[in-house]
C-alpha positions, 0 to 999 in steps of 0.5 A: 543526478536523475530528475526525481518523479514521484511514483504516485498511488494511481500509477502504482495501483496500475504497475501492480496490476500489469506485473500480477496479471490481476484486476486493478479493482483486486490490486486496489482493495489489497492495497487498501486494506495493508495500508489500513492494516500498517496504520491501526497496528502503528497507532496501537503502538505495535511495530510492523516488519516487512523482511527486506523492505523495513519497519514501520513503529510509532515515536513519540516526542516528549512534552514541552514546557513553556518558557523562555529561549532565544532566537538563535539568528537574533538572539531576541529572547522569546517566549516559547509555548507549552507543547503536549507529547506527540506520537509519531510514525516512523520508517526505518528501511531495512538493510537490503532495500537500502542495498538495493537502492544504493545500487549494491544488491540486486533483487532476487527475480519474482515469481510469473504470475500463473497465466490464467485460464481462458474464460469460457465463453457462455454457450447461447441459451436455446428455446425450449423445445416445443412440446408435440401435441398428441391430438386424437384423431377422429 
C-alpha cells in the first residue's frame, strides 16, 4: 500500500492555479467563495450535487435520553447523559469518483485552458511638446 499524504488547502489552491493557467489569488477567491456556498446551503438543510464528485446533505442524529447502560468491556452499569438532536455534514461520493478512485474509470481529458494574450507593454509616456513662442520682432 502507498504511503498516504494529504493534498492540503495551499498545495491545492497552487495545482489549481498551474493547470488553469489563472492567478492563484483568482483560484483562492473561487475556492473560497464554493466552499462558503456548500456549507450555508448544508446548514440550510438543502443538499448540494456535484455530477461526478458527489452529494453534500446534512444528518441529523436523534436526541438522547439520559439513563442507565452498561460498559460493554466491564459490564459496570453507568449512567449515561441526556444528549440534545445534532445535525450533521455528510458526503456521499458519487458512483464515477468511486470508480475512478478504485482505478476502474478513467476521467474524461479536461479542456486546456485558453492561452492568454500577451500583456501589452505600456508605451513610455512622453513630455508634452513645447509650445513655440511667436515673439514679435521689432
Amino acid at each position: 500500500m502507498a504511503k498516504s499524504s494529504t493534498l492540503n488547502r495551499s498545495q491545492l489552491l497552487k495545482t489549481v492555479s498551474e493547470r488553469t493557467g489563472m492567478a492563484r489569488k483568482e483560484v483562492e477567491q473561487v475556492y473560497e467563495h464554493t466552499l462558503r456556498t456548500i456549507q450555508d446551503a448544508v446548514k440550510r438543510g438543502e443538499k448540494v450535487a456535484l455530477s461526478g464528485f458527489g452529494r453534500f446533505q446534512q444528518r441529523v442524529q436523534a436526541a438522547r435520553k439520559a439513563g442507565m447502560g452498561k460498559n460493554p468491556f466491564t459490564g459496570e452499569t453507568i449512567k449515561i447523559a441526556a444528549r440534545p438532536e445534532r445535525r450533521l455534514p455528510k458526503f456521499l461520493p458519487a458512483k464515477q469518483f468511486k470508480e475512478y478512485v478504485s482505478g476502474q474509470a478513467k476521467l474524461p481529458a479536461l479542456a486546456k485552458p485558453a492561452a492568454k494574450p500577451a500583456a501589452k507593454k505600456a508605451a513610455a509616456k512622453k513630455a508634452p511638446a513645447k509650445k513655440k513662442s511667436s515673439a514679435k520682432k521689432k
